[in-house]
N, C-alpha and C positions, 0 to 999 in steps of 0.2 A: 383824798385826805392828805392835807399837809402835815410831812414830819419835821422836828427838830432834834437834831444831835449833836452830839460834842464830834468835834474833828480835829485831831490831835496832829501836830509836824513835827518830824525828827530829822535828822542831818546823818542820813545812810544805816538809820536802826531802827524802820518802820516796821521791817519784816519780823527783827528778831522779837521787837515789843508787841506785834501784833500776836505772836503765835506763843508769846507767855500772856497774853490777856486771854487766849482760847484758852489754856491750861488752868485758868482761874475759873472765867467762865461759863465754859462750854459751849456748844454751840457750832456754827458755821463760817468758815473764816473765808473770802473772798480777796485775792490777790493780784493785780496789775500793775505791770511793771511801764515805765515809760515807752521801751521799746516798744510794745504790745500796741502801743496809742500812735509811735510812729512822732513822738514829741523831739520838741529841738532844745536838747541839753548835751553838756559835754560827752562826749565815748563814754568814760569812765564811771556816766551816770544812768544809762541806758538799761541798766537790771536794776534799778532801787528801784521802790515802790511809789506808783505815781497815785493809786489809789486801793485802799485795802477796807474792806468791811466786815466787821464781827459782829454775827446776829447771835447772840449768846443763849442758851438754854430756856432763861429765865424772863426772856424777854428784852435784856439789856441790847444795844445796838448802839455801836458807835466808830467812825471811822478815823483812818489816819493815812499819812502820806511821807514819803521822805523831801525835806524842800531841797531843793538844785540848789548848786554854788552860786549862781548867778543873781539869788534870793537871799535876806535878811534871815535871818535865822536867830534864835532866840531860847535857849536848852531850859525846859520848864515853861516857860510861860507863852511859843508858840501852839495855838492852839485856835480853831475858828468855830465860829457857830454852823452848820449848815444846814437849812431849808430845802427841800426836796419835796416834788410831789407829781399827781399825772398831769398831763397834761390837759385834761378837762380843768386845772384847778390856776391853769396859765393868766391867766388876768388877777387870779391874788398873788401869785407869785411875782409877780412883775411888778402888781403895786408894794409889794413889799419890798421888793430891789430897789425900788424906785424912793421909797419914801426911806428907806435906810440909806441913800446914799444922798437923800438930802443933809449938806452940810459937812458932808463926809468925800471920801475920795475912792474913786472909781478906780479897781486896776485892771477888772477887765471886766467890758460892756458884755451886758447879759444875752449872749449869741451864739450860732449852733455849733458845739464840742464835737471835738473827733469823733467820740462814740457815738454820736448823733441826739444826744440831749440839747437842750439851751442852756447854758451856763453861763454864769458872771460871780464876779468876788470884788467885796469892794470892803473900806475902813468906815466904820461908823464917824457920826463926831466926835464919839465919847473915845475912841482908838480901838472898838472892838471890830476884829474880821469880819465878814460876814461870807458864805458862800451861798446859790441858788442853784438849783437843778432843778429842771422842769421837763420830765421824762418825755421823750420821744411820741407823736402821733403813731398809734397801733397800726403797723401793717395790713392792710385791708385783703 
């Protein structure tokens, strides 16, 4: 089953806004730092958060991340859509990546991430983000 969520960017304050949105919420909060991924960002950015997810009490779920210096950044209104699903669900996800980046722009082609997912992020036409994750083939 594919999900959609909101996926929130902050500029070195993902961790602190993530663990006041568990304080609201409740729930389960999931934290990964860039190091952890082995990502290529300054020294100085190697403990922000490269990905953090809050599956909340009530059912709410949504994640965020701190963006690198080396990325456009935007306070309020960085924010992406992301589609996530298993990998049995890999040929909707793809044509979804695929048909949102019609007319839109790629910034990175939907392919296999450190964590060993498939991943890609690309800009709509209309300027909204988009991210995909297409969870990893189960371990046999």
């Amino acid at each position: 089953m594919t999900t959609l969520n909101p996926y929130l960017g902050f500029r070195g304050t993902a961790r602190e806004a993530m663990e006041f949105y568990q304080g609201v919420f409740g729930g389960e909060l999931t934290v990964s730092t860039f190091r952890d991924f082995g990502a290529e960002v300054e020294p100085d950015e190697l403990d922000l958060v490269m990905h953090a997810q809050l599956t909340g009490d009530a059912g709410v779920v949504f994640m965020a991340s701190d963006t690198p210096k080396h990325m456009d950044y935007s306070m309020g209104s960085d924010f992406s859509m992301s589609l996530s699903g298993p990998n049995e669900d890999e040929a909707q996800l793809t044509g979804y990546f695929d048909n949102l980046a019609a007319g839109g722009t790629v910034q990175q082609p939907l392919t296999v991430a450190p964590w060993g997912d498939s991943f890609g992020m690309l800009q709509d036409r209309f300027g909204v983000a988009w991210m995909v994750n297409i969870a990893a083939p189960a371990a046999a």
